[in-house]
TORPADREN-493215 format. One line per 5 residues: their letters; for each residue x, y, z of N, C-alpha, C. Coordinates in Angstrom, 2 decimals, always signed. Each point is the difference from the previous one (the first is absolute). Layout:
<nodes>
A) X Y Z X Y Z X Y Z  ...
</nodes>
This chain:
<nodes>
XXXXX) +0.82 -1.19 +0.00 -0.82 +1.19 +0.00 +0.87 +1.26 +0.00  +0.95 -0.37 +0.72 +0.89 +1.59 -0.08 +0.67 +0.10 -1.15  +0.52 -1.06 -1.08 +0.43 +0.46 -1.17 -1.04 +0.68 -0.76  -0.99 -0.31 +0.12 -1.24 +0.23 -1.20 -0.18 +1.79 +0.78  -0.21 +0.20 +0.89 -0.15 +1.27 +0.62 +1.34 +0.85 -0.45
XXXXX) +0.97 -0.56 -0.03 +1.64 +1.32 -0.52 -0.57 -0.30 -1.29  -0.25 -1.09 -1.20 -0.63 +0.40 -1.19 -0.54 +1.32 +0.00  -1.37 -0.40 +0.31 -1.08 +1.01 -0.14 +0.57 +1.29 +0.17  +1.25 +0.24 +1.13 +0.21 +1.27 +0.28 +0.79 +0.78 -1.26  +0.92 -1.30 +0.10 +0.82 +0.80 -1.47 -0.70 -0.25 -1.16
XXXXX) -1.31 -0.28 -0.49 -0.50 +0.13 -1.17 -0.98 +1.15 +0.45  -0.24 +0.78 +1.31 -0.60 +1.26 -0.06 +1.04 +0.96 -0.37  +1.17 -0.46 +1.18 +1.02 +1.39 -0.65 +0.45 -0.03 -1.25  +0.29 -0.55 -1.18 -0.09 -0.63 -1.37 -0.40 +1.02 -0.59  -1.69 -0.39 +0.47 -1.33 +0.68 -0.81 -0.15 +1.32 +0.47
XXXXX) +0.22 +0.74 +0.98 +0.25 +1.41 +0.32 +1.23 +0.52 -0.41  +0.62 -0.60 -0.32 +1.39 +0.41 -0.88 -0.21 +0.40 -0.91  -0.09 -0.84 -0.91 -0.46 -0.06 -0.97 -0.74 +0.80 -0.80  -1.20 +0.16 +1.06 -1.42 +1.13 -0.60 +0.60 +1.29 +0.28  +0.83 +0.18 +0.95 +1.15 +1.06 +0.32 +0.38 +0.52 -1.47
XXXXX) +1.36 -0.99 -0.17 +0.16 +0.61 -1.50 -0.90 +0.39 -1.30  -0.84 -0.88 -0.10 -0.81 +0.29 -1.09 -0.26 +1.36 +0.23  -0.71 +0.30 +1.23 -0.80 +1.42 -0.03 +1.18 +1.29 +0.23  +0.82 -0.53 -0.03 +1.45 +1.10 +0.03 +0.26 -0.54 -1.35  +0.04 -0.47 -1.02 +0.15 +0.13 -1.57 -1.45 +0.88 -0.39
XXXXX) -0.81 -0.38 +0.42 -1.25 +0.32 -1.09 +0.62 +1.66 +0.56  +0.33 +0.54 +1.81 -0.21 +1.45 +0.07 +1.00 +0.78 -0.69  +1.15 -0.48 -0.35 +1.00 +0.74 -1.00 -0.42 -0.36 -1.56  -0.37 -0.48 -0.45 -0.86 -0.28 -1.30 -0.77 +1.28 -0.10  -0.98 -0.44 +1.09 -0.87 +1.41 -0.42 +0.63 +1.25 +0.16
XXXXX) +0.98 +0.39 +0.79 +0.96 +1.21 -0.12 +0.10 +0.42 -1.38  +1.03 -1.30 -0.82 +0.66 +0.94 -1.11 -0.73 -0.04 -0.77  -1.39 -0.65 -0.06 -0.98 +0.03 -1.00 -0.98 +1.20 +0.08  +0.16 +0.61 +0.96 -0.43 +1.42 +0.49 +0.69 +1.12 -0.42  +1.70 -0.31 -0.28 +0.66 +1.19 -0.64 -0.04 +0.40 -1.12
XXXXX) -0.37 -0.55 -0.80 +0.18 +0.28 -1.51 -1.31 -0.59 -0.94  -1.04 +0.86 +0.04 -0.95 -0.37 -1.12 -0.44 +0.31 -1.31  +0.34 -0.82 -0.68 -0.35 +0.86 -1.36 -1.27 -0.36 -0.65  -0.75 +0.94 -0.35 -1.84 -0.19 -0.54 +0.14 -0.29 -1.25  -0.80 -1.45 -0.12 -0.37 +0.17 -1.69 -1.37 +0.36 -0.28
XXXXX) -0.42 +0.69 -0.85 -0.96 +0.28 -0.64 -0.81 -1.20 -1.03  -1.01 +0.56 -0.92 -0.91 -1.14 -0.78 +1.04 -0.72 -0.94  +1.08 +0.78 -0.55 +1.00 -0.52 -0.99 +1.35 +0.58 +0.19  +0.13 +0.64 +0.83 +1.36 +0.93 -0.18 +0.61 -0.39 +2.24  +1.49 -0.10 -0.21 +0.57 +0.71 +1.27 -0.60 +1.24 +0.19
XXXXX) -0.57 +0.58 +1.24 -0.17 +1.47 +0.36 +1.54 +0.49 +0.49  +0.76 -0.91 +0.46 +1.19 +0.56 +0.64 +0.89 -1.02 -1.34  +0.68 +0.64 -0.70 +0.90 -0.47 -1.33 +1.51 -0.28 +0.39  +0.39 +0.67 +1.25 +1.26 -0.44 +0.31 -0.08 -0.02 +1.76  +0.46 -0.33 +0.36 +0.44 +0.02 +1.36 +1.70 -0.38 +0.77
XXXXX) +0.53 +0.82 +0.69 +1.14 +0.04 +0.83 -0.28 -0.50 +1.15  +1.46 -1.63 +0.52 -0.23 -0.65 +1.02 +1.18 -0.20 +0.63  +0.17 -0.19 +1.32 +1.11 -0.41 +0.30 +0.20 -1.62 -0.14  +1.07 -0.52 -0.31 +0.34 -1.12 +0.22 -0.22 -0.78 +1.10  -1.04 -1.32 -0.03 -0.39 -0.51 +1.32 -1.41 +0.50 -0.08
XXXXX) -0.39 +0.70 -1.01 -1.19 +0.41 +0.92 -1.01 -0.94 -1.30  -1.67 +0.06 +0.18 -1.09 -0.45 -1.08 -0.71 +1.03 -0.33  -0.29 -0.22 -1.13 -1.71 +0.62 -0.58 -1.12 -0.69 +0.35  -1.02 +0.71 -0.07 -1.42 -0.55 -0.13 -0.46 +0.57 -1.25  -0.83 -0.41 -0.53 -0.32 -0.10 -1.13 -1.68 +0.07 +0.22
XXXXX) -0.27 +1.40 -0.15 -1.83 +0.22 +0.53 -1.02 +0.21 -1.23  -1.01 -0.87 -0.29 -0.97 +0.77 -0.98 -0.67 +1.07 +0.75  -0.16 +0.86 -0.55 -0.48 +1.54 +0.36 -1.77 +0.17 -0.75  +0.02 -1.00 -0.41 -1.41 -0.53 -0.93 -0.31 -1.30 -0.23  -0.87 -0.33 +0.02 -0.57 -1.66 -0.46 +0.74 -0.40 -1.12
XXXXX) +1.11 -0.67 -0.10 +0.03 -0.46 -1.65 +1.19 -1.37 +0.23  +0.14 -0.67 -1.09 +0.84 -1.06 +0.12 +1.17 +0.40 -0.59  +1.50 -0.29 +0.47 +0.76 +0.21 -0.94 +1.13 -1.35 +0.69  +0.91 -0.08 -0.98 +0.92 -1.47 -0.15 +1.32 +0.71 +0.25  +0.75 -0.10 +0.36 +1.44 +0.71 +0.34 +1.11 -1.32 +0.12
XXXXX) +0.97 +0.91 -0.81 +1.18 -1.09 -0.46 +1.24 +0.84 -0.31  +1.16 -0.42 +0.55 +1.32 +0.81 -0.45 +0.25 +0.54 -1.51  +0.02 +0.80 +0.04 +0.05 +0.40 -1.70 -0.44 +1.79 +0.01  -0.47 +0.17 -1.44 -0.41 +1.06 -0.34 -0.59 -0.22 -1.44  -1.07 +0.93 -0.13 -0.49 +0.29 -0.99 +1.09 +1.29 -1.19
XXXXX) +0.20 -0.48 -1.00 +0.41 +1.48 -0.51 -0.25 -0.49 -2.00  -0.52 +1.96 +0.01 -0.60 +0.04 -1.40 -1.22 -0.91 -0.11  -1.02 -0.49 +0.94 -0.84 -0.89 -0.25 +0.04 -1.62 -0.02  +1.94 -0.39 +0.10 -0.31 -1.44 +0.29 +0.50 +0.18 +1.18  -0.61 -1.37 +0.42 +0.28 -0.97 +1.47 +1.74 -0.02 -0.05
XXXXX) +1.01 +0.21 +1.11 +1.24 -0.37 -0.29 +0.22 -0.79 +1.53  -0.47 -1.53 +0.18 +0.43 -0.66 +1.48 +1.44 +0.58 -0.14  +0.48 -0.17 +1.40 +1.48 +0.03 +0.85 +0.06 -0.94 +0.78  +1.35 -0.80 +0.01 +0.86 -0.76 +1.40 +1.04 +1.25 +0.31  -0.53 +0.54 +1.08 +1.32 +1.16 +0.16 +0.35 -0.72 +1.10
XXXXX) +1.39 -0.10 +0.57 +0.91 -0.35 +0.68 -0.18 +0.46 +1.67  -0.46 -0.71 +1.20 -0.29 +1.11 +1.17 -1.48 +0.67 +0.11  -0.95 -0.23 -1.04 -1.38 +0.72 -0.06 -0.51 -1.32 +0.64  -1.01 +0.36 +1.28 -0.87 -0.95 +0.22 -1.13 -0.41 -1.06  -0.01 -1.46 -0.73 -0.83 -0.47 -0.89 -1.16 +0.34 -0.02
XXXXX) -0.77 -0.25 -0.78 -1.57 +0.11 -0.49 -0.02 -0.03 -1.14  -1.13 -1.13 +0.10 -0.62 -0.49 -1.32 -1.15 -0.35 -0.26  -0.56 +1.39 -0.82 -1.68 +0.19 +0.30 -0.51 -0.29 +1.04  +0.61 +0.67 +0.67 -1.11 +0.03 +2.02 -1.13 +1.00 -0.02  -1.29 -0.80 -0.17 -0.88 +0.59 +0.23 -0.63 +0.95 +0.76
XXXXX) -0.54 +1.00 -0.29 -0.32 +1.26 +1.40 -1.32 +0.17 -0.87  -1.03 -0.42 +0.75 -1.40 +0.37 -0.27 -1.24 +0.61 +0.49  -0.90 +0.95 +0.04 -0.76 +0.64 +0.99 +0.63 +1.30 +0.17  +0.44 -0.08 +1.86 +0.35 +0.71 +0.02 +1.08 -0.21 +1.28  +0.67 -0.97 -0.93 +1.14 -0.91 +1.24 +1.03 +0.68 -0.62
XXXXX) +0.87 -0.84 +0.69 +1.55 +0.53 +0.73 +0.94 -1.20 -0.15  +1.49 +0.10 -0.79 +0.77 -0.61 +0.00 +1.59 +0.22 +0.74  +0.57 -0.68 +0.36 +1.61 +0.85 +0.94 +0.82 -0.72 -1.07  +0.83 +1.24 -0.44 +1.33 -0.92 -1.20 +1.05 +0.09 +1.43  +1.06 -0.59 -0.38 +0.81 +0.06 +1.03 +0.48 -0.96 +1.20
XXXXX) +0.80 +0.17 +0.85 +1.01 +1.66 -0.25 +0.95 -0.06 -1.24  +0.31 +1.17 -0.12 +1.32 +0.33 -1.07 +1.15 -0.26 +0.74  +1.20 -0.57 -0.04 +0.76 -0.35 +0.63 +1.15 +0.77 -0.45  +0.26 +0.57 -0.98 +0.89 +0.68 -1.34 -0.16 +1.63 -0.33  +0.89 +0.40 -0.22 -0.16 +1.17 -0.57 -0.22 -0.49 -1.50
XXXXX) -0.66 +1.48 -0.51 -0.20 -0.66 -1.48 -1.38 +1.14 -0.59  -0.59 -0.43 -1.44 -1.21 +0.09 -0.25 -0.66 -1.00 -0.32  -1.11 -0.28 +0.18 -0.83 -1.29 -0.69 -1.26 +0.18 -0.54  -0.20 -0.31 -0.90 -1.14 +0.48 -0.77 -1.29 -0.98 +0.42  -1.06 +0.23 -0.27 -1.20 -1.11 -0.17 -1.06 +0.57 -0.72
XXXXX) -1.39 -0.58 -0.28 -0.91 +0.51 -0.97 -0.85 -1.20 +0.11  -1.08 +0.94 -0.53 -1.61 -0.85 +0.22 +0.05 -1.11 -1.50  -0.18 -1.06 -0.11 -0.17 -0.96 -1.26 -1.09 +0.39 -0.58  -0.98 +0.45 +0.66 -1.23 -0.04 -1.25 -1.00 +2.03 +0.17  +1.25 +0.80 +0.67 -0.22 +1.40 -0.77 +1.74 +0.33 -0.33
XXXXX) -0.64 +0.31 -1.69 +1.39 +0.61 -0.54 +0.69 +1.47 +0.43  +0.99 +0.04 +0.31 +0.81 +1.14 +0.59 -0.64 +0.13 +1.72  -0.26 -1.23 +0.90 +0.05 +0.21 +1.25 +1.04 -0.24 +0.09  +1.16 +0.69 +0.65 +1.66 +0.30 +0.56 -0.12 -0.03 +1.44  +1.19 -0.45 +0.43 +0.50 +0.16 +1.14 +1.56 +0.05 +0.27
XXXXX) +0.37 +1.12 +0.34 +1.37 +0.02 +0.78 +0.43 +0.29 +1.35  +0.84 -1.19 +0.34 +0.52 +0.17 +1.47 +1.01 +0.35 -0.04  +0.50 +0.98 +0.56 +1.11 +0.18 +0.24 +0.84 -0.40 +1.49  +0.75 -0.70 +0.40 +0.51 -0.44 +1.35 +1.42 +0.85 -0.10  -0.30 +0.42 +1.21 +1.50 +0.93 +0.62 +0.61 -0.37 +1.12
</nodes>
């Protein structure tokens, strides 16, 4: 009986550990996802470039009901141009629909990185990390 009782104890302290960290990840999550928002509109970035420090994320806000697909790249002259840029946190067509919210990130790099909506032509995005 007394082994089964030090169990139980250390599978409470475990599980309060545990739920410990999680909720100390989710509360710095929501920090840097609080610093830096950029609005998209029905087809267009409202914010077309943005300046970040290194380490830090975007959020990525519809500012209106609409769907859009986001993927490393850029639009230019009217075609689609994907990117693998080197150090850019990935995406590939990540959906943001309604009037939800996506976190790219973090940027770990100095640099610029481009991205753009797949299905409106000339939605742009530039990050710049400092």
């Amino acid at each position: 009986m007394h082994k089964k009782g030090i169990l139980v104890t250390v599978l409470i302290i475990l599980t309060l550990s545990l739920t410990t960290v999680i909720f100390a990840g989710c509360s710095v999550r929501a920090q840097v996802e609080a610093k830096t928002k950029v609005k998209m509109g029905a087809a267009d970035f409202i914010d077309k470039k943005v300046e970040i420090k290194k380490g830090e994320a975007i959020t990525l806000v519809n500012a209106v009901p609409s769907t859009h697909y986001i993927s490393n790249g850029t639009w230019d002259n009217g075609k689609a141009k994907p990117m693998s840029e080197p150090n850019a946190p990935t995406l590939s067509a990540v959906a943001v629909s309604g009037t939800g919210s996506i976190t790219v990130g973090p940027f770990n790099q100095a640099g610029e990185f481009k991205y753009y909506c797949t299905i409106h032509p000339n939605m742009n995005l530039t990050v710049v990390v400092k």
